[in-house]
C-alpha positions as a LaTeX table, in Angstrom:
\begin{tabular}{lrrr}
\hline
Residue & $x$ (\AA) & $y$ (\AA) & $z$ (\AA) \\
\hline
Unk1 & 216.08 & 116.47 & 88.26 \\
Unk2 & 212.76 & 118.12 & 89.33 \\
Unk3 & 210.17 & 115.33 & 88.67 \\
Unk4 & 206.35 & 116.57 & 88.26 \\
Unk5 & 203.23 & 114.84 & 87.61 \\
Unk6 & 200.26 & 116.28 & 85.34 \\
Unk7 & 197.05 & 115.54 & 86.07 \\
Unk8 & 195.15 & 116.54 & 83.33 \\
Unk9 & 192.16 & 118.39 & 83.02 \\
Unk10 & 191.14 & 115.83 & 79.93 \\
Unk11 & 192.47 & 113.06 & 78.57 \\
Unk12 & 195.74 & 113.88 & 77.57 \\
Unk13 & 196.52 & 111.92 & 74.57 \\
Unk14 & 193.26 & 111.83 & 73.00 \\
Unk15 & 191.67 & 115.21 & 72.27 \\
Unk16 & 191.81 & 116.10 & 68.92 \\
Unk17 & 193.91 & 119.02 & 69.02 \\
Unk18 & 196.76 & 120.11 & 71.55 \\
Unk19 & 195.89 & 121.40 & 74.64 \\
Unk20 & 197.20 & 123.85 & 77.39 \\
Unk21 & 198.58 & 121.72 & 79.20 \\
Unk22 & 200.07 & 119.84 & 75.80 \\
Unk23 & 201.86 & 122.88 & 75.08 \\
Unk24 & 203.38 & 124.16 & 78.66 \\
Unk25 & 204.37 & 120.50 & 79.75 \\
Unk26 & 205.86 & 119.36 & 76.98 \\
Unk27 & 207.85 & 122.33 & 76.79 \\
Unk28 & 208.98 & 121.78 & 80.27 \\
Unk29 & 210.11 & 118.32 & 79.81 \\
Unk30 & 212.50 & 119.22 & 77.22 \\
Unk31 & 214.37 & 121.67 & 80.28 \\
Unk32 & 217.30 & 119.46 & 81.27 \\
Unk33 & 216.29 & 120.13 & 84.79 \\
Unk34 & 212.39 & 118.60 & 84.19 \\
Unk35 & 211.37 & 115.34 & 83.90 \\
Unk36 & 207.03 & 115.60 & 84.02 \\
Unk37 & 205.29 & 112.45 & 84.46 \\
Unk38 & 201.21 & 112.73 & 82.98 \\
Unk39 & 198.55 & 110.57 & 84.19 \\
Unk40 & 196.27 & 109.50 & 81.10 \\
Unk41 & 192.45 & 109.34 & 81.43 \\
Unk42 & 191.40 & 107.36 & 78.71 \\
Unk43 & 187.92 & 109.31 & 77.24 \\
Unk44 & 189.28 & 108.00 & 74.00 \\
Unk45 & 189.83 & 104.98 & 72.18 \\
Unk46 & 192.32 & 106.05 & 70.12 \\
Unk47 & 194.90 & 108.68 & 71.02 \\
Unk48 & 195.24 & 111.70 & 68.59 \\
Unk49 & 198.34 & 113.39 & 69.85 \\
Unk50 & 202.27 & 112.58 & 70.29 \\
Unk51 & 204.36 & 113.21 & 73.62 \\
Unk52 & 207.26 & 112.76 & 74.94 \\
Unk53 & 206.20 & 112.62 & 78.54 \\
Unk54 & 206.07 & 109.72 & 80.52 \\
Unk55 & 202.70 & 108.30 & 80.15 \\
Unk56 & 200.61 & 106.25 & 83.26 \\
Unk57 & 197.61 & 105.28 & 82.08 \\
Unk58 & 194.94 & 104.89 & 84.33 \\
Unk59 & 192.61 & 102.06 & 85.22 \\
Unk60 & 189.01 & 102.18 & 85.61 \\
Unk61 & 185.57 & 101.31 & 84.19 \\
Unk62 & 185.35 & 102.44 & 80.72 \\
Unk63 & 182.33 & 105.00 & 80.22 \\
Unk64 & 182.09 & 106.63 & 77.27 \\
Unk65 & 180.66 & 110.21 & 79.61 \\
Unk66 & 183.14 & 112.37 & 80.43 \\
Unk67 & 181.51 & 113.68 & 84.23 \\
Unk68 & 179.94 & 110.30 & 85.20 \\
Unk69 & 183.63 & 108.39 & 83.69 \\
Unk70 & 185.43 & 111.10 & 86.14 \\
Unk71 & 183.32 & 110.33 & 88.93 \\
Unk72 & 182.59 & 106.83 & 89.18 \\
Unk73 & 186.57 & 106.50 & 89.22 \\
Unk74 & 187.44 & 109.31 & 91.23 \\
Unk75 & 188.61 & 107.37 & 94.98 \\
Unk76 & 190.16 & 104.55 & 92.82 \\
Unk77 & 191.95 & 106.71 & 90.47 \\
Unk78 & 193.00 & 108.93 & 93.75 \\
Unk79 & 194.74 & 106.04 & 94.99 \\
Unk80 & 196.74 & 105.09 & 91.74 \\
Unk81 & 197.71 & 108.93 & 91.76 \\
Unk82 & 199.08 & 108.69 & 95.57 \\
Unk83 & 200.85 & 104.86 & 94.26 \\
Unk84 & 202.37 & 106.89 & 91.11 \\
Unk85 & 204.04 & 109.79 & 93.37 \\
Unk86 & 205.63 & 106.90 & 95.69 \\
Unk87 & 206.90 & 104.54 & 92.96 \\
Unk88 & 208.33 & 107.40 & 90.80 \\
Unk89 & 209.53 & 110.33 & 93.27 \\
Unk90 & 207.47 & 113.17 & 92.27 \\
Unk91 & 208.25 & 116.24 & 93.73 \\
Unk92 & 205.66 & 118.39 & 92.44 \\
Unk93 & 202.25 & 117.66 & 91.35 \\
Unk94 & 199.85 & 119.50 & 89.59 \\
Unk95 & 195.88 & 119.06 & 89.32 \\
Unk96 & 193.79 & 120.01 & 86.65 \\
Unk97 & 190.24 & 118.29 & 87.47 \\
Unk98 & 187.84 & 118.04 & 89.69 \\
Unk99 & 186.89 & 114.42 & 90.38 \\
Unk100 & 190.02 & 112.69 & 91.21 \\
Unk101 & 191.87 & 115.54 & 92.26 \\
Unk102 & 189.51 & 116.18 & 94.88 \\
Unk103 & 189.97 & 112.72 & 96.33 \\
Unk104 & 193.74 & 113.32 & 96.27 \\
Unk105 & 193.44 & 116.57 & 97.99 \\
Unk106 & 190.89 & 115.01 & 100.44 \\
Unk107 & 194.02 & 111.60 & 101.17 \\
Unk108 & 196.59 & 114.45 & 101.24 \\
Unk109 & 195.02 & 116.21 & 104.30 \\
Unk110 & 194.87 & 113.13 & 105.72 \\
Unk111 & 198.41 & 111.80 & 105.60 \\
Unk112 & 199.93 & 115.83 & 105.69 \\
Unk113 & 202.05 & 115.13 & 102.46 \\
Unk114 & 204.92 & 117.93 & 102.37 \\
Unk115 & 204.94 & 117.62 & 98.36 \\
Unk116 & 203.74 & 121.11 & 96.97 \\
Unk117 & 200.33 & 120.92 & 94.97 \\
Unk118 & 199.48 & 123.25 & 92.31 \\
Unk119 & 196.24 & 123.41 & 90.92 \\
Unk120 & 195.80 & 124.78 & 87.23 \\
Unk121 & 192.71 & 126.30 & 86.45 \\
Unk122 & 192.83 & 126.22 & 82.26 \\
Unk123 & 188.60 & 127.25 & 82.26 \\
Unk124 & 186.21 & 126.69 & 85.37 \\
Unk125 & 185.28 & 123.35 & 85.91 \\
Unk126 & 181.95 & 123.58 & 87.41 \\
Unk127 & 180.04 & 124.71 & 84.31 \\
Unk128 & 183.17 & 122.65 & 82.08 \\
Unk129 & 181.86 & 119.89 & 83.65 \\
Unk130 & 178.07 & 120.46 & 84.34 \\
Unk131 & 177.58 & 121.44 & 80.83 \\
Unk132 & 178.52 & 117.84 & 79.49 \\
Unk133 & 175.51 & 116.61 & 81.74 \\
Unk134 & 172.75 & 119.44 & 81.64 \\
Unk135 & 171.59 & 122.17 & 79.51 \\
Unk136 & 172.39 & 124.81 & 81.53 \\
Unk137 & 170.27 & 127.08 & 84.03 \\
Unk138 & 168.42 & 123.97 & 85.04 \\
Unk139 & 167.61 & 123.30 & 88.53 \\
Unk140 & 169.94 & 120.09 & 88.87 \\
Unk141 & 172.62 & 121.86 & 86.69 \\
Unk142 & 172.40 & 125.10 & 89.25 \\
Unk143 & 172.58 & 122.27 & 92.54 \\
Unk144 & 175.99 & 120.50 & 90.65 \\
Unk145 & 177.49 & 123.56 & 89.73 \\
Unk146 & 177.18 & 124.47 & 93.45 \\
Unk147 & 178.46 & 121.41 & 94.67 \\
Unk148 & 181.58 & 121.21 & 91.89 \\
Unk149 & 182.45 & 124.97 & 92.95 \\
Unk150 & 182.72 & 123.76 & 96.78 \\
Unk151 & 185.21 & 120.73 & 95.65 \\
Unk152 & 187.15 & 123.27 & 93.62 \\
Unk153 & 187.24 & 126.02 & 96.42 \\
Unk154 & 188.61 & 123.23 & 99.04 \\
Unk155 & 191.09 & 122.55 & 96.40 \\
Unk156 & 192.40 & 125.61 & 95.77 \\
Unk157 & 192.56 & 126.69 & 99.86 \\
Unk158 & 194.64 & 123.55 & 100.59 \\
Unk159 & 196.64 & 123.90 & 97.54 \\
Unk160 & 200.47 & 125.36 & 97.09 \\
Unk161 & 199.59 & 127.76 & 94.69 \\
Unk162 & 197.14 & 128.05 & 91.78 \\
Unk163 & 197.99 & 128.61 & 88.48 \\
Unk164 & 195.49 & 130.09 & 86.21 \\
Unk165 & 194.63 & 131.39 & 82.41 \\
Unk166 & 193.05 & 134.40 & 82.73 \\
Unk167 & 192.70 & 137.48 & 84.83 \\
Unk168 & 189.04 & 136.44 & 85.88 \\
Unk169 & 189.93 & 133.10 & 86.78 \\
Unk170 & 192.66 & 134.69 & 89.08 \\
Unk171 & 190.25 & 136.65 & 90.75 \\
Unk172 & 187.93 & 133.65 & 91.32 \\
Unk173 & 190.79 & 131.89 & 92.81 \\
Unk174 & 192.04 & 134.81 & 95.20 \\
Unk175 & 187.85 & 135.91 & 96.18 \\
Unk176 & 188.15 & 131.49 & 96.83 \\
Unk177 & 191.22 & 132.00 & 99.29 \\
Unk178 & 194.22 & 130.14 & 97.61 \\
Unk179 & 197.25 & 131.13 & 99.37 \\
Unk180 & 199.02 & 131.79 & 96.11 \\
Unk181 & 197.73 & 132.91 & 92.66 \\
Unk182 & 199.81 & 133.41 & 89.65 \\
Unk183 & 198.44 & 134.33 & 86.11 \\
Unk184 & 200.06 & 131.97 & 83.50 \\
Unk185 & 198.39 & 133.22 & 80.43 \\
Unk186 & 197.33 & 130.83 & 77.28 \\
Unk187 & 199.67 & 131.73 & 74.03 \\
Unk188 & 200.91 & 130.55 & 70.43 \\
Unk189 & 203.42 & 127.79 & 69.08 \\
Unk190 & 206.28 & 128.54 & 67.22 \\
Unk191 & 204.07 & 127.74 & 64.20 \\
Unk192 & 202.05 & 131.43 & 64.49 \\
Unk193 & 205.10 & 133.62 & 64.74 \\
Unk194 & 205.40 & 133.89 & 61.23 \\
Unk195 & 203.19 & 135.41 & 58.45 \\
Unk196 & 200.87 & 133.13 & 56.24 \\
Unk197 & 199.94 & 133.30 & 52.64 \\
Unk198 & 196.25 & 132.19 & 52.81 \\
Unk199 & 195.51 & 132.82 & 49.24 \\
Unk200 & 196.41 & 129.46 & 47.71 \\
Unk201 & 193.77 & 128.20 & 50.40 \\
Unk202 & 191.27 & 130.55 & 49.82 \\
Unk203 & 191.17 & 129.72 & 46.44 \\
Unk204 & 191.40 & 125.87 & 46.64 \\
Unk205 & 188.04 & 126.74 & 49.32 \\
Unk206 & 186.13 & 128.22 & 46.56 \\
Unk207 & 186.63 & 132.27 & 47.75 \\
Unk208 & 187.64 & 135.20 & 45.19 \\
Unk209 & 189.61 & 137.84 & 46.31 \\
Unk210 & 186.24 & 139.81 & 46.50 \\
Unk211 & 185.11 & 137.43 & 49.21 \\
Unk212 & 185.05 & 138.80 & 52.85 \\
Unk213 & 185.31 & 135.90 & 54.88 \\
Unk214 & 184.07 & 135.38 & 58.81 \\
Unk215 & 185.84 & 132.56 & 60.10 \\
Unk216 & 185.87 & 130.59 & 63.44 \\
Unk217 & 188.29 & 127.59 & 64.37 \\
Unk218 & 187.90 & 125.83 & 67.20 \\
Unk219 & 185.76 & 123.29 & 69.35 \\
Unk220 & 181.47 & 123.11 & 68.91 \\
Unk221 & 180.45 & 123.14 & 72.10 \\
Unk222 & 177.64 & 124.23 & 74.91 \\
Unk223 & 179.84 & 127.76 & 75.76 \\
Unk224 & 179.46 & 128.98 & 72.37 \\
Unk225 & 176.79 & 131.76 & 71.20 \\
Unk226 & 177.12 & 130.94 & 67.61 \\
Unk227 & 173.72 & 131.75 & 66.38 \\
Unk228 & 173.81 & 135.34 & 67.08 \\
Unk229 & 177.60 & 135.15 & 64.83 \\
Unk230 & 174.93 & 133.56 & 62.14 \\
Unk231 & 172.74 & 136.06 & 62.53 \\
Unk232 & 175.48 & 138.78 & 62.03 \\
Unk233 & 176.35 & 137.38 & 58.99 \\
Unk234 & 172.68 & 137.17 & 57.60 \\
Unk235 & 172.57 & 141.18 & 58.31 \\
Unk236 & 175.79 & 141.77 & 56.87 \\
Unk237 & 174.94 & 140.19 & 53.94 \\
Unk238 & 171.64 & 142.28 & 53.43 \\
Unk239 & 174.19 & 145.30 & 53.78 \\
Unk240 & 175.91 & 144.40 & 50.96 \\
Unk241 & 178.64 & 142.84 & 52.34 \\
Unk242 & 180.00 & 140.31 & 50.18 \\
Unk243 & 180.34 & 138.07 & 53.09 \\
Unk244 & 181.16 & 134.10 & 53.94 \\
Unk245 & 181.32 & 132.23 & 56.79 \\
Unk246 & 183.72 & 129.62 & 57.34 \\
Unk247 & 183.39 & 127.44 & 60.37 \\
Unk248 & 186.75 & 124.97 & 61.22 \\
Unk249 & 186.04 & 122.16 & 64.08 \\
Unk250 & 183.57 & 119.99 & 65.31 \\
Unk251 & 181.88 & 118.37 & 68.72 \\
Unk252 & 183.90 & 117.28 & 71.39 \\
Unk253 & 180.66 & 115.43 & 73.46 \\
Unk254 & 177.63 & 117.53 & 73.49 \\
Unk255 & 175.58 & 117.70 & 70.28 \\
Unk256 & 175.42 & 121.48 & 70.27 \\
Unk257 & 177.33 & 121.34 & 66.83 \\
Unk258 & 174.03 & 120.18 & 65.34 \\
Unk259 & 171.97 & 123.63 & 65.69 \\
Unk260 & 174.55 & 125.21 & 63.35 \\
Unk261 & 172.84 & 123.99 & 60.45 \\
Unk262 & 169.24 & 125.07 & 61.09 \\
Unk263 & 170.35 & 128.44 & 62.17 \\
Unk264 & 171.74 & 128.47 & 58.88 \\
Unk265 & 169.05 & 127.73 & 56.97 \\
Unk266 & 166.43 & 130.01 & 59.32 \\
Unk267 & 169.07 & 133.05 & 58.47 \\
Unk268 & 169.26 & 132.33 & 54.49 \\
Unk269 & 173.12 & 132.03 & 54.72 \\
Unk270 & 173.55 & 128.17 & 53.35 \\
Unk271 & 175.30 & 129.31 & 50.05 \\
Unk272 & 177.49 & 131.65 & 52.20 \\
Unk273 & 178.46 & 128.96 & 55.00 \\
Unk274 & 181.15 & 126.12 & 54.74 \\
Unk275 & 181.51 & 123.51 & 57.86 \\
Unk276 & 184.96 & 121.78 & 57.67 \\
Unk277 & 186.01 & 119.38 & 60.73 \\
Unk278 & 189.07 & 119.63 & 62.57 \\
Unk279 & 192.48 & 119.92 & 61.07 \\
Unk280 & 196.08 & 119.25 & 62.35 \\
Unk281 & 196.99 & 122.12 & 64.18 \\
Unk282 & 199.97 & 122.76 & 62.23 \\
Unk283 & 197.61 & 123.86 & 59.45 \\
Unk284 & 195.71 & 126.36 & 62.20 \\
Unk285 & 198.05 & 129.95 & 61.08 \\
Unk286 & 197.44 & 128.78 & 57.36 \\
Unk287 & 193.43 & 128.68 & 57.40 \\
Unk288 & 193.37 & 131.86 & 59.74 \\
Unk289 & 195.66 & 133.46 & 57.25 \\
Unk290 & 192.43 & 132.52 & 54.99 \\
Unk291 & 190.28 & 134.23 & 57.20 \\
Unk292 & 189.58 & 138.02 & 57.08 \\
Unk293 & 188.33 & 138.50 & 60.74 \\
Unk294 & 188.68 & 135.91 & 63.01 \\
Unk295 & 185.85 & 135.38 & 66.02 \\
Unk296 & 185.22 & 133.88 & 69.53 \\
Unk297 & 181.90 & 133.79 & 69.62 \\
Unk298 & 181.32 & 133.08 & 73.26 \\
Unk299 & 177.87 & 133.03 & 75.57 \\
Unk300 & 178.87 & 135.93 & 77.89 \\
Unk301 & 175.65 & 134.00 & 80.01 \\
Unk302 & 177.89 & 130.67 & 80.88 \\
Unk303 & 180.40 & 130.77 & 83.50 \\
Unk304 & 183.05 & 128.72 & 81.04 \\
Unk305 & 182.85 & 131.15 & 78.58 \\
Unk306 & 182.99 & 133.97 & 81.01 \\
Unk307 & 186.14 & 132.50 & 82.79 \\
Unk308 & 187.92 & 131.82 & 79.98 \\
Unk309 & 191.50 & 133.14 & 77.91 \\
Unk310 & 191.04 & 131.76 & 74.44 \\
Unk311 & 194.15 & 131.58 & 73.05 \\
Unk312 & 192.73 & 131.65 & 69.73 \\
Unk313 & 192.83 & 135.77 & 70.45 \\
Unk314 & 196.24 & 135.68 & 70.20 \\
Unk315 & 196.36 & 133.30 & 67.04 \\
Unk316 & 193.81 & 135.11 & 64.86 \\
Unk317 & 196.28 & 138.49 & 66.11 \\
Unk318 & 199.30 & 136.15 & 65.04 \\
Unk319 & 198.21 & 136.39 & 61.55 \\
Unk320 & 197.69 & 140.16 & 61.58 \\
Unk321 & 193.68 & 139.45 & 61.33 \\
Unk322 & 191.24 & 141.48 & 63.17 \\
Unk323 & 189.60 & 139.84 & 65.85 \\
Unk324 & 185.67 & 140.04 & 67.03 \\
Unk325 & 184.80 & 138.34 & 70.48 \\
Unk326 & 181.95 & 138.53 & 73.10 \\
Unk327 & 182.41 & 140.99 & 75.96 \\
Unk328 & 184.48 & 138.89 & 78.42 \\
Unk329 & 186.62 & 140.02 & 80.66 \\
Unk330 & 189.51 & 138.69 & 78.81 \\
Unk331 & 188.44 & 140.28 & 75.72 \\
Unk332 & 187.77 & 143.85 & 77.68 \\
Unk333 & 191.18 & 143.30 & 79.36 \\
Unk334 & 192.41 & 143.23 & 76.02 \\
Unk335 & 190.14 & 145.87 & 74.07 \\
Unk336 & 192.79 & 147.88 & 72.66 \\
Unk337 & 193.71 & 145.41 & 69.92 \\
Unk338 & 190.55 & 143.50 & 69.53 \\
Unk339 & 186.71 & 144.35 & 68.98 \\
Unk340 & 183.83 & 142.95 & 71.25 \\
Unk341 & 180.17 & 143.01 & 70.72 \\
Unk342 & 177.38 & 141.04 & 71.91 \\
Unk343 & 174.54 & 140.92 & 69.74 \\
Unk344 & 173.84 & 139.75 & 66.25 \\
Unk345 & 173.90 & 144.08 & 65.06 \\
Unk346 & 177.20 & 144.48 & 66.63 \\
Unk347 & 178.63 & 141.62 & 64.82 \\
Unk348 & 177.52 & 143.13 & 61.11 \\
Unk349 & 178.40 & 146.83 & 62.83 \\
Unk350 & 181.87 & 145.31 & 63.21 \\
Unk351 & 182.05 & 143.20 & 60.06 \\
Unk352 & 181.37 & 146.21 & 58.29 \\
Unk353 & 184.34 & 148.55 & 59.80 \\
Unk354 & 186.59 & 146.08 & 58.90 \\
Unk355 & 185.29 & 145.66 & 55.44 \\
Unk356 & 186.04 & 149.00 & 54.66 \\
Unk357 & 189.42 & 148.87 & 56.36 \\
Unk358 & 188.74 & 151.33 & 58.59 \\
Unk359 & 191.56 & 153.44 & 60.40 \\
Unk360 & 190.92 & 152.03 & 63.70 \\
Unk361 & 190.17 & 148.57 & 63.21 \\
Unk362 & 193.78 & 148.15 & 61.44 \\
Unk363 & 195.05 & 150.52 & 64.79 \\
Unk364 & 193.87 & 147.74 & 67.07 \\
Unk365 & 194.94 & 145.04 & 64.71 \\
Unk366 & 198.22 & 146.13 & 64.18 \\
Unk367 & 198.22 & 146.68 & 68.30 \\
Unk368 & 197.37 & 142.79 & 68.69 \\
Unk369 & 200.13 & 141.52 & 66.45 \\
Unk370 & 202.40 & 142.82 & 68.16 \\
Unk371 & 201.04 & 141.46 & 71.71 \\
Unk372 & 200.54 & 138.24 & 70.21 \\
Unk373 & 204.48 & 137.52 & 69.32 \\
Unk374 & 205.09 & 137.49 & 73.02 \\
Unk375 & 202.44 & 135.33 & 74.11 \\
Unk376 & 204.23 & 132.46 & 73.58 \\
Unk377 & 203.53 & 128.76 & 75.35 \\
Unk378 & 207.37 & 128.98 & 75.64 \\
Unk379 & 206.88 & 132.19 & 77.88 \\
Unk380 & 204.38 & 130.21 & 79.65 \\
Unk381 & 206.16 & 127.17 & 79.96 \\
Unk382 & 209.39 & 129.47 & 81.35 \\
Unk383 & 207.17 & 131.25 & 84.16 \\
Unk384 & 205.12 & 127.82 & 85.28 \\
Unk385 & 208.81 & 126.01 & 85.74 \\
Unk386 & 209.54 & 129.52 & 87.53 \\
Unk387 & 206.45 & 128.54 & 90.19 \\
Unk388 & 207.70 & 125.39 & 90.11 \\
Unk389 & 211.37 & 126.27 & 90.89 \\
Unk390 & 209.46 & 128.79 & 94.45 \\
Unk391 & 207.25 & 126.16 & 95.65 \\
Unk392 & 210.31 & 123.71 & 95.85 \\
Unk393 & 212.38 & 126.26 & 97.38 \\
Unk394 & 209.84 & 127.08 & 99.97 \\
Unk395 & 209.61 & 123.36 & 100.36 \\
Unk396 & 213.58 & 123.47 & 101.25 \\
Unk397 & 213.41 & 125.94 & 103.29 \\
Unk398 & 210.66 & 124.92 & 105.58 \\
Unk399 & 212.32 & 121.18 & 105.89 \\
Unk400 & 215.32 & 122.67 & 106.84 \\
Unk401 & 213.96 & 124.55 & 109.69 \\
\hline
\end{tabular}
């Protein structure tokens, strides 16, 4: 039995919908041959999720900030971490953080552990983190950026390997000098790989069959561009687009969520907008299957955004929908089955196209469906227990020497 322990890059039990590494661990602790331990930082009160991993919670003071919570328990929750791997026999561990991790990796140095490390890189904490603190391009968000990206770079050198979502985080991680990088790309639950009949929903929303309807599902938070998606809308609507916008999810901790509503109102669009909060995320391929273009409406401008491998992509594509996101590199990497644009024109340019169904939005569409049934988080899971399988076999090796 190959024992692992997570540690999370949030708190693993109570965001409100699941998670990267939600869907590749739990995955792997159903293998016969995995038995994955997760550490639990308790952001919030009251857990929203289910696992069957073997939870430690950790200790600490209770602040209800995510960065200064991390921070001002980093060392202490270091040295629970180190007393966890002892009691319970962990042979791998992987860190997804920046706070505690670091302290970890800092004691590890120390003491020359032979247990393989492998750092997961879901988004890019610097700005992740930074942004939860200061708006950014400020001169103290610029100096912690700067100092979070030097704790991360350390990380990764001294690391076994680093795992990461998307193609520019792996070349972040290689430019960084980690000794081993391998791409384990975000993906789609069992729920997506079938076809949804959003029309019962649609209807129960308060859309016709007429209705062309923009939708977005996800968190509200500082890496978002959303008022230039508004602004699309407004201009698409002037083009006689009978257009609505449907916005699913809510704040996570900054209150960036509450601009949405007076960009609304400045672009004239309140009768065509709907807010809902988050819902269960086996409900996520029904209310896309509402939609009829999905979005990722990301600030190109902030390094989370840029760095990132939403796997929303893939479940928009899931449901055969057509898919408009902001030029980065994951979307260009993937430009033959989605459409990208930038500005507030593009996104009525594009709205447009696919209103009238044209020929090559339905090429690309069709293109992304059938990408999006193998991006699976069981594919995932399979080729993370694969690194996992090579760093303990390189472990063997070298003991045996």
């Amino acid at each position: 039995m190959n024992r692992i322990l997570l540690v999370p890059s949030s708190d693993y039990l109570g965001h409100p919908f699941p998670q990267r590494h939600n869907q590749i661990f739990e995955r792997l602790h159903d293998e016969k041959n995995f038995e994955v331990h997760v550490v639990r930082f308790k952001l919030f009160d009251k857990p929203h999720l289910k696992t069957e991993l073997i939870i430690h919670e950790l200790g600490g003071m209770r602040i209800s900030k995510a960065a200064p919570y991390y921070f001002a328990n980093s060392i202490d929750q270091a040295y629970q971490i180190r007393r966890i791997i002892k009691k319970e026999g962990i042979d791998v561990v992987v860190l997804s953080n920046l706070a505690s991790p670091f302290a970890y990796t800092l004691m590890n140095q120390l003491t020359r552990s032979s247990i393989p490390i492998i750092i997961d890189l879901p988004d890019y904490f610097p700005t992740s983190a930074t942004g939860y603190l200061f708006d950014s391009g400020t001169v103290a968000s610029k100096l912690l950026t700067g100092t979070f990206n030097s704790m991360l770079r350390y990380m990764m050198r001294r690391a076994s390997a680093v795992t990461v979502a998307s193609h520019a985080l792996g070349e972040y991680a290689k430019v960084a000098g980690a000794n081993r990088v391998v791409h384990v790309p975000n993906g789609v639950g069992e729920g997506f790989l079938e076809l949804h009949d959003g029309n019962d929903l649609r209807e129960k929303l308060g859309y016709s069959k007429e209705d062309f309807v923009v939708g977005y599902i996800g968190s509200l938070e500082f890496w978002l561009d959303m008022k230039s998606l508004i602004k699309g809308v407004s201009i698409a609507k002037r083009k006689g687009v009978p257009i609505k916008l449907l916005i699913v999810g809510g704040k996570l901790v900054t209150n960036y969520s509450e601009n949405l509503s007076n960009w609304v109102k400045q672009e004239k669009v309140e009768e065509e907008t709907q807010f809902l909060d988050f819902i269960p995320y086996e409900l996520v391929p029904e209310y896309i299957s509402a939609f009829d273009v999905g979005t990722i409406p990301f600030d190109v401008l902030n390094p989370t955004a840029y760095y990132s491998a939403p796997n929303k992509m893939w479940e928009y594509l899931s449901q055969r929908k057509p898919v408009f996101c902001s030029p980065i590199p994951e979307a260009l990497y993937n430009s033959d089955c989605i459409l990208i644009g930038l500005t507030a024109e593009d996104y009525a340019r594009q709205f447009l196209l696919v209103f009238k169904k044209n020929a090559e939005v339905l090429q690309k569409v069709e293109m992304g469906y059938q990408k999006a049934l193998n991006k699976t988080w069981t594919n995932s899971a399979r080729l993370f227990g694969s690194t996992v399988y090579s760093l303990l076999n390189q472990a063997q090796r070298a003991e045996n020497r």
